[in-house]
C-alpha positions, 0 to 999 in steps of 0.5 A: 817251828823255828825258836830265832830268839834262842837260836841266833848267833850271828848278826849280818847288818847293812848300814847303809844303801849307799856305795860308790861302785856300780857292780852288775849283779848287785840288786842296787842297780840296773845291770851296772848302771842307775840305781834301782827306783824304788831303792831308798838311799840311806844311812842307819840311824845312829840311834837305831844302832846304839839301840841295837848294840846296848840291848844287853839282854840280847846282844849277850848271845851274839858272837859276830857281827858282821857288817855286808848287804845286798845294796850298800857298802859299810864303808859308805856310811859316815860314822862307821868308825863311832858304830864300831867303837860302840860294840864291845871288844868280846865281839868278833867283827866281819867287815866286807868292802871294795875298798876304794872309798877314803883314804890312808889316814881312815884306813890306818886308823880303823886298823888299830880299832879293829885290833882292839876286838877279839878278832875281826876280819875286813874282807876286800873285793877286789876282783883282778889287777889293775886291768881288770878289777873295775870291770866288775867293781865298776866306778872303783879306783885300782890305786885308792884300793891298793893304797887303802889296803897296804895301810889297813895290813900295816897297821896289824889289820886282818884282811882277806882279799876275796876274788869273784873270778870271771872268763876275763880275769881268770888268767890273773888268780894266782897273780892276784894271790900273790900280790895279796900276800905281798901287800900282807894280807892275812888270806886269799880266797876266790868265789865263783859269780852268783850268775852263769851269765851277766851283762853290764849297761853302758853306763856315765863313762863305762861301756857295756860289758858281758861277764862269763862265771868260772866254776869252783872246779876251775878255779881249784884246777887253776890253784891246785887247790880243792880246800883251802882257797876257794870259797865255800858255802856252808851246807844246812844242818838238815835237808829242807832246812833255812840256811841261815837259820842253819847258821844260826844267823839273821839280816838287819838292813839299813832302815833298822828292819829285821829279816830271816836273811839278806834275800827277803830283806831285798824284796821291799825294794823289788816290790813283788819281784818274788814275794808278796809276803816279805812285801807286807807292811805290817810285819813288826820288824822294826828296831825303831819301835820294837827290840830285837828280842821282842822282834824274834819272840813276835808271832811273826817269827815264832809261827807264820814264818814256820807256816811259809815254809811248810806252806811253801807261800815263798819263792826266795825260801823255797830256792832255798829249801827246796832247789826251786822256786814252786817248793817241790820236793 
């Protein structure tokens, strides 16, 4: 039986559904193009998150935060600058972002907020050069990008440039390493896409596009690196196991809502695409209502949650537990 109020380490929280990029395998939106109908455009209250970040009692026991989802980019909201300066400096802060949103000024200063924590980390993805990163991060500006970056490194903040590598910019990884380094970013790391195959919708002024993954194994060869500029997924602690529990880690989306990880928090907005269960509305996962703490002492994560899994009742947990969706062993 899972404990998640003792247990959890690590907060992963999306701000906001809102981002200026029209990537294909986002579930945002439709195959690169409109914004998914059931998708409520948002920004977290300010008041949900002070709520969170003053709740002593609870936050004594988290030591990362970071900011990422499955919808929107952090970057999007507009007070992300007085969200972070409300946690307090003991924290280690993670930050993912395409980076083209804002500008040099923003940048430089939120560079030396940053540096004010006990260690933080902005990742950038940005998925080729100039000729290729809006392929995949469509709607991006190469330019707006690159200038944002150069003034975050110059003002000491830790950046890692994180490439999903794909058939079409294959061809630029070591090209892409190189100029990371000489932009001063402090780390360079490649990922293989989520999907074998993807393909994207014309779309506003952007043609349709077919995108082709590149394996891990490739890409090392491409390296001549099979550690340590590749991206890899942390395994679970234990066979059959949740790995974000594993990681000691939950999900708090957008409308304050607490989740066991970023996949179930995505399913209300698919409506029933996989689960009816992470559909239900009476699950008492509100930080407007409830705290976090006694979000994670409910019920609902001491014990039903424990049922789905055993019970095998959910198709997201059972990909991921059990490596398919009917939950055989």
């Amino acid at each position: 039986m899972p404990n998640y109020s003792s247990i959890i380490k690590q907060l992963q929280i999306e701000i906001t559904t809102y981002c200026n990029a029209f990537c294909p395998g986002c579930g945002r939106n439709e195959q690169g193009a409109e914004t998914i109908s059931n998708l409520k455009l948002q920004h977290m209250d300010f008041d949900v998150w002070k709520k969170l970040i003053n709740d002593d009692h609870f936050l004594e026991k988290i030591s990362l935060i970071t900011l990422n989802g499955m919808f929107g980019d952090p970057l999007m909201h507009p007070m992300i600058y007085e969200m972070i300066d409300q946690v307090p400096r003991d924290f280690i802060i993670e930050i993912n972002t395409n980076g083209s949103m804002r500008n040099k000024v923003f940048w430089s200063r939120f560079a030396e907020l940053l540096c004010e924590f006990e260690d933080h980390r902005l990742i950038w993805g940005i998925d080729g050069l100039q000729d290729t990163n809006h392929l995949h991060r469509r709607g991006t500006v190469w330019q707006n990008i690159i200038d944002n970056l150069t003034a975050f490194n110059q003002r000491g903040g830790i950046s890692e440039w994180r490439m999903t590598v794909f058939e079409h910019n294959k061809h630029q990884i070591l090209d892409c390493k190189k100029l990371s380094q000489d932009l001063g970013c402090s780390k360079f790391t490649t990922r293989e896409s989520y999907e074998p195959y993807m393909e994207a919708k014309a779309y506003k002024d952007m043609p349709s596009q077919v995108y082709h993954r590149v394996t891990k194994q490739e890409i090392a060869k491409i390296l001549d690196d099979f550690s340590t500029d590749r991206l890899n997924k942390p395994e679970p602690l234990e066979v059959h196991s949740c790995p974000w529990l594993s990681d000691k880690s939950i999900q708090i989306s957008a409308d304050g809502k607490v989740w066991p990880c970023c996949y179930t928090s995505e399913e209300p907005y698919h409506k029933n695409r996989f689960d009816h269960i992470w559909t239900f509305p009476n699950i008492p996962n509100d930080l407007k209502t409830y705290t976090l703490q006694q979000i994670l002492e409910s019920e609902f994560y001491t014990s039903y949650i424990d049922k789905i899994w055993l019970g095998k009742k959910s198709r997201i947990c059972n990909e991921c537990i059990y490596g398919n969706p009917e939950g055989e062993d």
